[in-house]
C-alpha positions in Angstrom: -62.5 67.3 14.6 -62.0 63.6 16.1 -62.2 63.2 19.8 -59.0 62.1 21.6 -61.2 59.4 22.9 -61.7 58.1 19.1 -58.3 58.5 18.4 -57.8 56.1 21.2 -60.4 53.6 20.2 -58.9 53.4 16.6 -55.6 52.4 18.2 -56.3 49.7 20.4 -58.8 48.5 17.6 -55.6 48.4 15.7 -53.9 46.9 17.8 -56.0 43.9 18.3 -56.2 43.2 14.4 -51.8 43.2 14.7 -51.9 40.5 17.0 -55.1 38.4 15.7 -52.8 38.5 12.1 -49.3 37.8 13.7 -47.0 35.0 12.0 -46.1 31.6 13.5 -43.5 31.1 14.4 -41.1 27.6 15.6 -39.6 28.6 18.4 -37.3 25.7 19.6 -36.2 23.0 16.9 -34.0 19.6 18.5 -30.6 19.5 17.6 -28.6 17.4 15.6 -29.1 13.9 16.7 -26.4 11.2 16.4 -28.1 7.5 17.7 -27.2 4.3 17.2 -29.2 1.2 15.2 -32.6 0.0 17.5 -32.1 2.9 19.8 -35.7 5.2 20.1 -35.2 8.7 19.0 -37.4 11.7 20.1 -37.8 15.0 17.8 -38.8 18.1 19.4 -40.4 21.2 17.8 -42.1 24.0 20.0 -44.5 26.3 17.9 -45.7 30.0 18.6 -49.0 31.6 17.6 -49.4 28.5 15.4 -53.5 27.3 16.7 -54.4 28.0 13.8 -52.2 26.5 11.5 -51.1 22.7 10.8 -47.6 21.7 11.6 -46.3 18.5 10.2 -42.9 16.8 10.7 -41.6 15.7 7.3 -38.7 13.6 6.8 -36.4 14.9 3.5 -34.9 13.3 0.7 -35.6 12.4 -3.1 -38.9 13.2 -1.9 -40.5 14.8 0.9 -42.1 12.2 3.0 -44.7 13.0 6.0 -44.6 11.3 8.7 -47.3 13.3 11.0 -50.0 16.2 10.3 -51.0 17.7 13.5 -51.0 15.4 16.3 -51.7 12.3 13.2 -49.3 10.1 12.2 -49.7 9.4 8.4 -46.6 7.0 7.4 -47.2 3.8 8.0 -46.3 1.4 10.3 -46.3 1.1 14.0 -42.4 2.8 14.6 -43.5 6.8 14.6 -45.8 8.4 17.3 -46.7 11.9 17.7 -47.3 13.9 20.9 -48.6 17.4 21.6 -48.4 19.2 24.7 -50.8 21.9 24.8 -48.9 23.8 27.7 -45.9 24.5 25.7 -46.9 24.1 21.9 -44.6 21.4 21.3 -45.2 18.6 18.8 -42.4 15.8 20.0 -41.9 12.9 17.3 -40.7 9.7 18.5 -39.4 6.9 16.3 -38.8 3.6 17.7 -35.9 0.8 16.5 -34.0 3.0 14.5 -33.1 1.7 11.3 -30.1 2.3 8.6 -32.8 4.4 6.6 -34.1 6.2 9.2 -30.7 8.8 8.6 -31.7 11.9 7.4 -33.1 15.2 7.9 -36.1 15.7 9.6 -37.9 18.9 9.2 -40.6 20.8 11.2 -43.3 22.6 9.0 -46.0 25.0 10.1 -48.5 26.1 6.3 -49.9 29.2 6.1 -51.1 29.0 2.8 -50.6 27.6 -0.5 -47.2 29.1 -1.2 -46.2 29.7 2.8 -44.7 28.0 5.3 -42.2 28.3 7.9 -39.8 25.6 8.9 -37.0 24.2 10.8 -34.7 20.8 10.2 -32.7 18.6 12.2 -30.0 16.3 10.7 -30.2 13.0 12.1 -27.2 10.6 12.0 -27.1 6.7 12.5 -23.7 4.9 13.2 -23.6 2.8 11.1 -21.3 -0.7 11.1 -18.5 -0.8 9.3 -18.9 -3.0 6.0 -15.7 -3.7 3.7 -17.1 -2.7 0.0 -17.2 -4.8 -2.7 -14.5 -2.7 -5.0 -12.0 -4.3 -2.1 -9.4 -6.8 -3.2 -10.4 -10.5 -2.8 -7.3 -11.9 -3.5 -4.2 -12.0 -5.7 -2.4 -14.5 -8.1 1.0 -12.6 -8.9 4.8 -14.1 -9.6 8.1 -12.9 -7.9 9.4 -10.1 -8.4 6.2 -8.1 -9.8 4.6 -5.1 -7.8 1.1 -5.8 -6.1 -1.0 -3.0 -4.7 -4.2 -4.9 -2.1 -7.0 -2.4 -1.6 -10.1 -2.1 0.9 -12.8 0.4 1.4 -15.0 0.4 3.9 -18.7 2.1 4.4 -20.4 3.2 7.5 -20.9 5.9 10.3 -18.3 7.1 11.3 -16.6 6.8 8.3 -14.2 3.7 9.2 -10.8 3.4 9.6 -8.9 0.9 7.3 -5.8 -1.2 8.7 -4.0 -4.4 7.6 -2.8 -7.3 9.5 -1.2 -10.5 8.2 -1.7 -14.4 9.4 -0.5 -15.6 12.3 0.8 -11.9 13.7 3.7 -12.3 10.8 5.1 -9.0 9.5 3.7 -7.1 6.4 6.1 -6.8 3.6 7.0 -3.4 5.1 8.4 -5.3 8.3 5.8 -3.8 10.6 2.9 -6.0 12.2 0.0 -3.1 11.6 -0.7 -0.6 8.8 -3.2 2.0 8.6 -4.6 3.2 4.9 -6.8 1.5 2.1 -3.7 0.5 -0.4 -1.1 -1.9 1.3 1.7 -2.2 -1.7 4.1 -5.1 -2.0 6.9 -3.7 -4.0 9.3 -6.8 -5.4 7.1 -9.8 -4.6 8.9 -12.7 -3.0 7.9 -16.4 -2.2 7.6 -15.4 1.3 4.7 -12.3 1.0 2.5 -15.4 -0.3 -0.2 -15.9 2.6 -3.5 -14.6 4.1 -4.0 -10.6 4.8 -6.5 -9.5 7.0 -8.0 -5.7 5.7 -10.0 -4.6 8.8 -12.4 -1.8 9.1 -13.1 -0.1 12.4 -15.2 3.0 13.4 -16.2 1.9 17.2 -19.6 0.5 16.1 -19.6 -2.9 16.8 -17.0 -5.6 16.8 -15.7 -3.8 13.3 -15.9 -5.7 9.6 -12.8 -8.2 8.2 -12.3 -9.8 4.9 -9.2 -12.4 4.4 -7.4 -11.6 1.2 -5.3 -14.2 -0.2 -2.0 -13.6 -1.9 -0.6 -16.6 -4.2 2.9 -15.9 -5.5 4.0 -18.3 -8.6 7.6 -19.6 -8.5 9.5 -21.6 -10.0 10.7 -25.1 -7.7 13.2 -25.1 -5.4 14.2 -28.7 -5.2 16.6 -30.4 -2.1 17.5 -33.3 -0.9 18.4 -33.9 3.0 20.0 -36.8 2.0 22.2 -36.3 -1.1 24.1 -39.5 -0.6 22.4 -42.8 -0.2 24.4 -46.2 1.1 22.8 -49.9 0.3 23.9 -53.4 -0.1 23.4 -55.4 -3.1 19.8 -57.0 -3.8 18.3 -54.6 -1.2 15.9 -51.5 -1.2 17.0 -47.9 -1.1 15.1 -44.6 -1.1 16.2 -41.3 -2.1 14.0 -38.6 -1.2 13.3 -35.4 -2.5 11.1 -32.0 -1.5 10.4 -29.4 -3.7 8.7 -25.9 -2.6 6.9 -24.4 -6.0 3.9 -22.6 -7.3 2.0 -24.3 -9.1 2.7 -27.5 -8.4 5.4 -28.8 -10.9 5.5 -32.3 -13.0 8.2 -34.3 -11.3 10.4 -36.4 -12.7 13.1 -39.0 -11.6 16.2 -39.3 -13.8 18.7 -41.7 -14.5 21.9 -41.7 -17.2 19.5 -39.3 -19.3 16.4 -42.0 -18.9 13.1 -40.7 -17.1 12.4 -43.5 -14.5 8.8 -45.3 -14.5 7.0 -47.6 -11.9 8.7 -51.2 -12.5 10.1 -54.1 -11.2 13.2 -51.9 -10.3 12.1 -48.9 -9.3 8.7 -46.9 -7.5 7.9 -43.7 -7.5 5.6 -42.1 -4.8 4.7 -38.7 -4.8 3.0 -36.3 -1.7 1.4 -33.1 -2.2 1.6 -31.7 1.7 -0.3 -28.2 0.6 -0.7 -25.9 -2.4 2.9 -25.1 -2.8 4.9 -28.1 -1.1 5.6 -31.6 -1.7 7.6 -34.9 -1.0 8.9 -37.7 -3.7 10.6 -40.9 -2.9 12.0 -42.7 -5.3 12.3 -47.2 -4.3 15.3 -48.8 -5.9 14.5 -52.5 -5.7 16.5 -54.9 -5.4 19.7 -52.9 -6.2 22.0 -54.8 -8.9 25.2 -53.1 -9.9 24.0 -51.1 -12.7 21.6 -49.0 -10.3 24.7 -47.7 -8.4 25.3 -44.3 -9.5 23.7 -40.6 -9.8 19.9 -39.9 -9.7 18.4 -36.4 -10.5 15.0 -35.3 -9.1 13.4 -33.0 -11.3 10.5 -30.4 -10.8 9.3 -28.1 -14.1 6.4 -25.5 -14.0 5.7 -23.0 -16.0 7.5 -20.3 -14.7 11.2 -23.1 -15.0 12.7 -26.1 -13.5 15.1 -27.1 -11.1 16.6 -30.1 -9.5 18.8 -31.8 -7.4 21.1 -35.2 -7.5 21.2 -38.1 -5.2 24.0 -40.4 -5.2 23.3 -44.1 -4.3 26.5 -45.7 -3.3 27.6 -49.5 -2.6 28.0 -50.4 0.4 29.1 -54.1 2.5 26.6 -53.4 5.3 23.0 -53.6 5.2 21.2 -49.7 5.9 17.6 -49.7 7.8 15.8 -48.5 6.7 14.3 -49.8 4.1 16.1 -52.9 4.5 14.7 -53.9 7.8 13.3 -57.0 9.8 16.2 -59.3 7.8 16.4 -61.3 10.6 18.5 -64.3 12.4 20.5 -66.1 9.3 23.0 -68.4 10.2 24.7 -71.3 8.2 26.1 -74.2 9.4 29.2 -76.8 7.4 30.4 -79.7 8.9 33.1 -79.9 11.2 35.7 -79.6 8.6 34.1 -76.6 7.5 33.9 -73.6 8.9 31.2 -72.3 10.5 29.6 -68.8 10.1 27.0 -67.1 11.6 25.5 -63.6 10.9 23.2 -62.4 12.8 21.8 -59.0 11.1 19.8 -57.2 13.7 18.1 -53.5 11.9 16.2 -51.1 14.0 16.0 -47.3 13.9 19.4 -46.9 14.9 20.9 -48.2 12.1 22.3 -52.1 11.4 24.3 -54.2 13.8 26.5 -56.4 11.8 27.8 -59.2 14.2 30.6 -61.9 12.2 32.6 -64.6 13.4 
């Protein structure tokens, strides 16, 4: 029969071989950690019962990658560091200038053997600056009338937020000055949605991302005249001037009695491209004999049709300035018998000053 004192023995020998066999065990594991580009960022783990076992912080992905073995760090470079304190078993893992790729999830591993382990992981989360992405719209060549649909993504932590402006604070096509969402439709193009849209893409981390995105609208010309009736004297100059809005750029033509006009001695033709979808055209008379009286058409064709407009040049007894200016002091004298005449023609800005006697 075994003692009581045995029995005892047994137990607290028992005992003993319990506790030298108990598992490790990770106690405390950081949280999830949200940081920002070049900030430092510090990993906690605290370990139980785990002297005789090494603990690693890995970092996840495709492939596991260590980054520290006991209190080594193993990746390279110069960012990672790895501290131990003995009085709490707790391996802390600091990584300094936080890049873009160091997102992830970190994970604290203690290895008991070949096919055992015990872990814990923390997802960490860079904010990232908003970038527009490259399937965004650039820009847009489309004609009136048709329906265009602009689109912008953007990447980054937090996801951003997309929103649309248009050039010099002018209203969007839906006849508000801000839109949020990542499609901005134009439904029945007109000449006037032509211009710059700004997509921008905000999520609080830095000054946010912008791309300009150009919308050309083809038209055919609209052709005008300020002036649709011109006065001159015989044997003097005249222009007659004409604009024309269009998209393209038309061929422009000056017409007369069915005839296309040409650079001569009678007439010159100067033409003025102000931007991509405006321009000016003056048309000289010189010299104006009687046949040159009469109706002029200014004509402008592009692809998408033509247009014009008509100009009347008209006879008149006074002299118009301009072009006709700095005539001068004429006068004419007859003998005494005669009579005498003087004209003196004076031209400025404000028109002619005809002075008889």
């Amino acid at each position: 029969m075994i003692s009581p004192k045995i029995i005892v023995l047994l137990f607290l020998l028992c005992l003993q071989l319990a506790n030298g066999q108990r598992n490790p065990t990770i106690s405390f594991i950081s949280k999830n950690k949200v940081v920002n580009i070049g900030d430092t960022l510090e990993l906690l783990c605290q370990v139980q019962d785990a002297a005789s076992y090494p603990v690693a912080w890995t970092k996840l992905g495709r492939e596991q990658t260590f980054i520290s073995k006991g209190q080594s760090v193993v990746i390279p470079g110069d960012r990672h560091h790895i501290f131990y304190s003995e009085g709490d078993s707790t391996y802390k893992l600091i990584i300094e200038k936080i890049q873009e790729i160091d997102a992830g999830i970190y994970r604290c591993e203690i290895t008991t053997s070949v096919n055992t382990n015990y872990s814990a992981d923390v997802p960490v989360l860079v904010r990232i600056p908003p970038v527009i992405s490259d399937n965004s719209t650039r820009s847009v060549i489309t004609t009136v009338g048709a329906k265009v649909a602009l689109q912008c993504y953007g990447a980054g932590y937090p996801q951003p937020i997309i929103s649309w402006r248009r050039e010099k604070h002018r209203l969007l096509p839906n006849n508000m000055a801000f839109f949020k969402g990542n499609t901005l439709s134009i439904d029945n193009v007109t000449k006037d949605d032509r211009g710059t849209y700004y997509c921008i893409a905000d999520n609080g981390v830095g000054g946010g991302a912008r791309r300009h995105i150009g919308v050309e609208v083809e038209f055919q010309p609209h052709v005008w005249s300020s002036q649709p009736k011109v006065e001159q004297a015989l044997q003097y100059d005249a222009d007659l001037h004409c604009r024309i809005e269009s998209f393209p750029l038309p061929a422009v033509n000056w017409i007369k009695d069915g005839q296309v006009l040409n650079d001569n001695q009678n007439y010159r033709i100067s033409i003025f491209a102000r931007n991509d979808d405006f321009m000016e055209t003056t048309l000289r008379v010189r010299r104006i004999e009687k046949r040159q009286f009469g109706t002029y058409e200014c004509r402008a064709l592009n692809k998408l049709g033509y247009n014009y407009t008509t100009i009347e040049l008209i006879e008149s007894v006074n002299i118009v300035c301009p072009p006709a200016c700095g005539v001068g002091f004429q006068a004419s004298y007859a003998s005494k018998s005669s009579s005498v005449s003087v004209a003196l023609l004076l031209c400025t800005t404000f028109g002619l000053i005809l002075l008889r006697w």
